[in-house]
C-alpha positions as a Markdown table, in Angstrom:
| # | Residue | x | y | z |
|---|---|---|---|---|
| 1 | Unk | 147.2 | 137.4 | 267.0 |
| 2 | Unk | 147.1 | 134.8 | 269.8 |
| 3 | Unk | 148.6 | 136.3 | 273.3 |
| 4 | Unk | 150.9 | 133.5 | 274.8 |
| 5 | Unk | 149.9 | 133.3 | 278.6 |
| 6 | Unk | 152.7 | 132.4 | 281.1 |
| 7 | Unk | 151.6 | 128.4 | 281.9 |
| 8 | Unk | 150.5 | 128.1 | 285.4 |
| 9 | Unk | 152.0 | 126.0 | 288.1 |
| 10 | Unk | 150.3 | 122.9 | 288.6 |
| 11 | Unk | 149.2 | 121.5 | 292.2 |
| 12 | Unk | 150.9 | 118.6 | 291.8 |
| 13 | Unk | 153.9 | 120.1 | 290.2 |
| 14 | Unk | 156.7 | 118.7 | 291.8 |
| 15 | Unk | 158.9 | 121.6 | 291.7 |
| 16 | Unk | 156.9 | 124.0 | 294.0 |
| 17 | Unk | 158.4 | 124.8 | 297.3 |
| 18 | Unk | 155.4 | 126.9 | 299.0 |
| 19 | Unk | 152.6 | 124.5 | 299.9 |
| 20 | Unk | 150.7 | 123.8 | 302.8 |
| 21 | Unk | 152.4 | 120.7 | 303.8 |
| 22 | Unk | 156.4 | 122.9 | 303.6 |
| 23 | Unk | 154.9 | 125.4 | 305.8 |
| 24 | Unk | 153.5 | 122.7 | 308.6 |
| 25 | Unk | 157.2 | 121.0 | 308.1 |
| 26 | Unk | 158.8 | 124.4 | 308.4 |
| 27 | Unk | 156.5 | 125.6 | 311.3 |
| 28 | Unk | 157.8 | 122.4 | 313.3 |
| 29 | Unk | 161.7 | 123.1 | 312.6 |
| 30 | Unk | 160.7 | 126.7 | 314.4 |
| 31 | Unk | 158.8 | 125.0 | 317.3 |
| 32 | Unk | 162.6 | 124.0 | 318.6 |
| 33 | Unk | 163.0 | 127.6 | 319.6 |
| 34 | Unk | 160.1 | 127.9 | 321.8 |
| 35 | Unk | 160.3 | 124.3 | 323.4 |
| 36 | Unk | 163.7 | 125.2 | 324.5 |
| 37 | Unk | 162.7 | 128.5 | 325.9 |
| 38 | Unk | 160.3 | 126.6 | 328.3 |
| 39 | Unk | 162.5 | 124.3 | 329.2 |
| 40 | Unk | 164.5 | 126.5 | 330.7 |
| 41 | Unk | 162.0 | 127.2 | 333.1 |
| 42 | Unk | 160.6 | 124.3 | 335.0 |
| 43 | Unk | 157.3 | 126.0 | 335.8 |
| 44 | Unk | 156.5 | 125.6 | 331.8 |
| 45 | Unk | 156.1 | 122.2 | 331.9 |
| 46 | Unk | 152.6 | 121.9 | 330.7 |
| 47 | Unk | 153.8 | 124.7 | 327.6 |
| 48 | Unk | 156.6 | 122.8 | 326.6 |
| 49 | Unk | 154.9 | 119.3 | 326.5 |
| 50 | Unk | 151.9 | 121.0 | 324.4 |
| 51 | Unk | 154.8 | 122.5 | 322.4 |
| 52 | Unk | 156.4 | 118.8 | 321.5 |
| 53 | Unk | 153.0 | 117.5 | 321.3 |
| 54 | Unk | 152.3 | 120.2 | 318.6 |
| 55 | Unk | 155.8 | 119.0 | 317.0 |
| 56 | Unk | 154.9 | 114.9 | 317.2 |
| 57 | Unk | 151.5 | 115.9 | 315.0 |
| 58 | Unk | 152.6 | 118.7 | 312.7 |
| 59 | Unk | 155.1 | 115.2 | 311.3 |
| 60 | Unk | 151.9 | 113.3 | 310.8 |
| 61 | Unk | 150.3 | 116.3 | 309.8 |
| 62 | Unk | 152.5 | 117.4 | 306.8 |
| 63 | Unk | 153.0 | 114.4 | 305.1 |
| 64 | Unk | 149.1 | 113.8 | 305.6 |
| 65 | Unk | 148.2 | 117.1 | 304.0 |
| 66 | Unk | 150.8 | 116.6 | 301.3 |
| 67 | Unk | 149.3 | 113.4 | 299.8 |
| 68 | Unk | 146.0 | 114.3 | 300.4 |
| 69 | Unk | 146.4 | 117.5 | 298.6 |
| 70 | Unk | 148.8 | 116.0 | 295.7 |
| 71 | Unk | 151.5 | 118.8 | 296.8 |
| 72 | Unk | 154.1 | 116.1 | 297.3 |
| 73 | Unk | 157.5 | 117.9 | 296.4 |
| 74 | Unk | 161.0 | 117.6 | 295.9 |
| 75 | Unk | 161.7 | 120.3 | 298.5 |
| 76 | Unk | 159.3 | 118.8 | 301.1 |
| 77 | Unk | 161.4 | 115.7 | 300.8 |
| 78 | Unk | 164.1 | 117.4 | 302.4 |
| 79 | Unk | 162.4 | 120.0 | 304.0 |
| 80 | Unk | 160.1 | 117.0 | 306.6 |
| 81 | Unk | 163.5 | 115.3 | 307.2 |
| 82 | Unk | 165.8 | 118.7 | 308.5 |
| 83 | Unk | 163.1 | 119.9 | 309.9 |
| 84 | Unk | 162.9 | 116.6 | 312.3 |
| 85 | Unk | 166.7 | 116.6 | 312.5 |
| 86 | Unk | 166.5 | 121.0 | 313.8 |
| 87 | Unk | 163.8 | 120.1 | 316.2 |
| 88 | Unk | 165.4 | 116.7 | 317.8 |
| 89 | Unk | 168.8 | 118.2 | 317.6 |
| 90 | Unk | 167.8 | 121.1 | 319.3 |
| 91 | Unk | 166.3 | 119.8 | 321.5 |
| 92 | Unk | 169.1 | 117.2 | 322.5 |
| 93 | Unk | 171.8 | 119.5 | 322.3 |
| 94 | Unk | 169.6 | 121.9 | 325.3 |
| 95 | Unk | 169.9 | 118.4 | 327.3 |
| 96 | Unk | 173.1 | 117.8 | 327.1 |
| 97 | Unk | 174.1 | 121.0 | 328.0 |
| 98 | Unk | 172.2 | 121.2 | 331.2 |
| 99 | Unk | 173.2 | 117.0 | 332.0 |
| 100 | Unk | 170.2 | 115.1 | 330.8 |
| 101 | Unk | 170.6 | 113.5 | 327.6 |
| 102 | Unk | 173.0 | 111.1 | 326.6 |
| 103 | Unk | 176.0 | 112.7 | 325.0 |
| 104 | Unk | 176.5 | 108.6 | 322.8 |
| 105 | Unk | 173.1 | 109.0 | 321.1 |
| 106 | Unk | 174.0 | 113.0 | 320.7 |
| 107 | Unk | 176.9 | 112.2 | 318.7 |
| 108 | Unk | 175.1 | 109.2 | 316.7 |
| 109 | Unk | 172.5 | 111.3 | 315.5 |
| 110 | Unk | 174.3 | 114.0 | 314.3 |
| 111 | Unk | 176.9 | 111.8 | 312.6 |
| 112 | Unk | 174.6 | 109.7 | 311.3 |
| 113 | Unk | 172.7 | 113.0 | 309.9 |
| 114 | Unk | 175.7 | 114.6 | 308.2 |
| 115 | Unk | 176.9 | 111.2 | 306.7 |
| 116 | Unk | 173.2 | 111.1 | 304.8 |
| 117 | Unk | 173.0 | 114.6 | 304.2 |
| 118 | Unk | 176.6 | 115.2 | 302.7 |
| 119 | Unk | 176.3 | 112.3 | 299.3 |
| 120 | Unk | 172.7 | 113.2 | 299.2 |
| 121 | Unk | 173.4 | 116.8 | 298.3 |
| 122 | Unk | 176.4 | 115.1 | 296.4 |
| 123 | Unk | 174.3 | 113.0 | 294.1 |
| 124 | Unk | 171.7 | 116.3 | 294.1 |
| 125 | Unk | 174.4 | 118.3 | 292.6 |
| 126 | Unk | 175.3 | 115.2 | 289.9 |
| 127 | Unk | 172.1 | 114.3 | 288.9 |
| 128 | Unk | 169.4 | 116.1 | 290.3 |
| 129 | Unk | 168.8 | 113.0 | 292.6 |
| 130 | Unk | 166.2 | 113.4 | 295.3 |
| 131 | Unk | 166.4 | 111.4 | 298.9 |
| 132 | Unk | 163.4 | 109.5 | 299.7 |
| 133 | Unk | 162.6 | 109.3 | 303.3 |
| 134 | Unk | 162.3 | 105.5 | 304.7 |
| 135 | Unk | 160.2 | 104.4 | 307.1 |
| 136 | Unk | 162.6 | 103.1 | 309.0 |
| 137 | Unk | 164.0 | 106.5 | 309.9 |
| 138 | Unk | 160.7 | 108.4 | 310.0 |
| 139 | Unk | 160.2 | 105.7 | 312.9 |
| 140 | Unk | 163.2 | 106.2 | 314.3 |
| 141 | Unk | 162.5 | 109.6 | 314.2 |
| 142 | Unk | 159.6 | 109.7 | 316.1 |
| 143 | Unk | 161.1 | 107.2 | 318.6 |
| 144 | Unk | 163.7 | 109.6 | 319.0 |
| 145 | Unk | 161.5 | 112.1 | 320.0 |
| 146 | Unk | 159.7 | 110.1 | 322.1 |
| 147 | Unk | 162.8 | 109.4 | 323.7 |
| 148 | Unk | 163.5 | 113.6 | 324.2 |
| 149 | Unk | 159.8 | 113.3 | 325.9 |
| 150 | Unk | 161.0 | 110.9 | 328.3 |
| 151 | Unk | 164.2 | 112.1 | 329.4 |
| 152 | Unk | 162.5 | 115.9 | 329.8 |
| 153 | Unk | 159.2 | 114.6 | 331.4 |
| 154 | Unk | 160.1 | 110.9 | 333.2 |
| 155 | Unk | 157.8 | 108.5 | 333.8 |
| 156 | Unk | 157.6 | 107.2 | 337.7 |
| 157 | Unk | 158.8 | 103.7 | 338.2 |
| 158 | Unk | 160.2 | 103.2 | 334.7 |
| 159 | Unk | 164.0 | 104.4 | 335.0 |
| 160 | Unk | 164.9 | 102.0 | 332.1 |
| 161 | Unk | 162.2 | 103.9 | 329.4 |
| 162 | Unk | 164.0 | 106.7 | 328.5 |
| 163 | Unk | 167.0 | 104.3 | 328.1 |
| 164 | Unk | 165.3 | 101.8 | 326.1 |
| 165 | Unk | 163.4 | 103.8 | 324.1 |
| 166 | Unk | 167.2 | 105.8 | 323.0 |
| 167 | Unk | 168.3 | 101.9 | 322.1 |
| 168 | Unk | 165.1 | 101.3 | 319.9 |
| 169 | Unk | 165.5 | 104.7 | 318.2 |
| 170 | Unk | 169.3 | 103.6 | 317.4 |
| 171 | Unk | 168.6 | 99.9 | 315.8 |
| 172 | Unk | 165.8 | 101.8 | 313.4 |
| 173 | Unk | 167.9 | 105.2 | 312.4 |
| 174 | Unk | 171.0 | 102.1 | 311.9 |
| 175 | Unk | 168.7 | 100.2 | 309.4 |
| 176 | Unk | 167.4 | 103.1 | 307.7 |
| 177 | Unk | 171.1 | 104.1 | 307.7 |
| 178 | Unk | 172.1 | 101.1 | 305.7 |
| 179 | Unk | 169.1 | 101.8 | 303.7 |
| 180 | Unk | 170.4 | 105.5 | 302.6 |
| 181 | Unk | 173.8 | 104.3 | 302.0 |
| 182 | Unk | 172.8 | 101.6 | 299.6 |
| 183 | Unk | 170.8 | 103.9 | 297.7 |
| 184 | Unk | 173.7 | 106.5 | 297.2 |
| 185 | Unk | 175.9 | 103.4 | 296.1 |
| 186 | Unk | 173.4 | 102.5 | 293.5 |
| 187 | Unk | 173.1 | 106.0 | 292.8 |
| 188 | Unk | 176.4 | 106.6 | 292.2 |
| 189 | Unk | 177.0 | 103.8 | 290.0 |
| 190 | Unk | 174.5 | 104.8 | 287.7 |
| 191 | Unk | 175.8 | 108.2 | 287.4 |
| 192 | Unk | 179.1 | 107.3 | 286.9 |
């Protein structure tokens, strides 16, 4: 009699939610914690800004490790994106609470978050769709950040970075934006 063995999951399964590449995108959502504890205490500079650091690579890092390992998966194509969202909203809501963020870029983020996330799970829930990240707003992303580095460590004789750098951040998330919203049309359509 043959003896049916359960099929095992393949590395490059789609479907699989623990892999390397998750846990380095999920490792960086949990870095807001910490960053945020040592900002509260200026004599922590050098920990927080090896914290962020640590947060800029581990975004490099995960998509790096998921391609190169073939473990690209449906659930660390959300998981990169919220896990940049926890750690830049975090971060951005600690600033504005203690005076030193923006509260217009605050606001556009987070909107501009929820309107993506809410017909994204939408079209999940319809037709098992799954949101591709752009480049535009992995760049925006990071210029984002880069932004959050500025405003918590300034640079001398550049007041107009931090500034600038918010602006840049807000013409790419726009784009990529536009981007998202003309894939759920298309989406939608075709599921309707």
């Amino acid at each position: 009699m043959n003896e049916i063995k359960p099929e095992r999951v393949k590395l490059t399964d789609p479907s699989r939610i623990l892999t390397m590449a998750n846990m380095v995108s999920l490792i960086r959502a949990l870095l807001a914690i910490p960053i945020i504890y040592t900002l509260r205490n200026p004599d922590w500079a050098t920990y927080t800004f090896i914290l962020v650091v640590l947060g800029v690579l581990s975004d490099a890092l995960d998509g790096y490790l998921a391609r190169r390992a073939h473990e690209v998966t449906h659930f660390g194509k959300w998981l990169d994106p919220i896990a940049d969202f926890v750690v830049i909203f975090s971060v951005a809501s600690y600033l504005v609470l203690i005076d030193r963020f923006p509260l217009w870029f605050y606001w556009y983020f987070l909107f501009r978050y929820v309107s993506i996330a809410i017909p994204a799970i939408y079209l999940l829930n319809q037709s098992n769709f799954i949101l591709h990240s752009n480049w535009y707003g992995k760049w925006g992303a990071g210029i984002s950040s880069l932004a959050l580095i500025l405003h918590v460590f300034p640079v001398k004789n550049v007041d107009w970075l931090p500034e600038v750098t918010l602006y840049a951040a807000a013409i790419l998330l726009a784009i990529s934006w536009v981007i998202y919203s003309k894939t759920f049309i298309r989406e939608y359509k075709a599921t309707s």
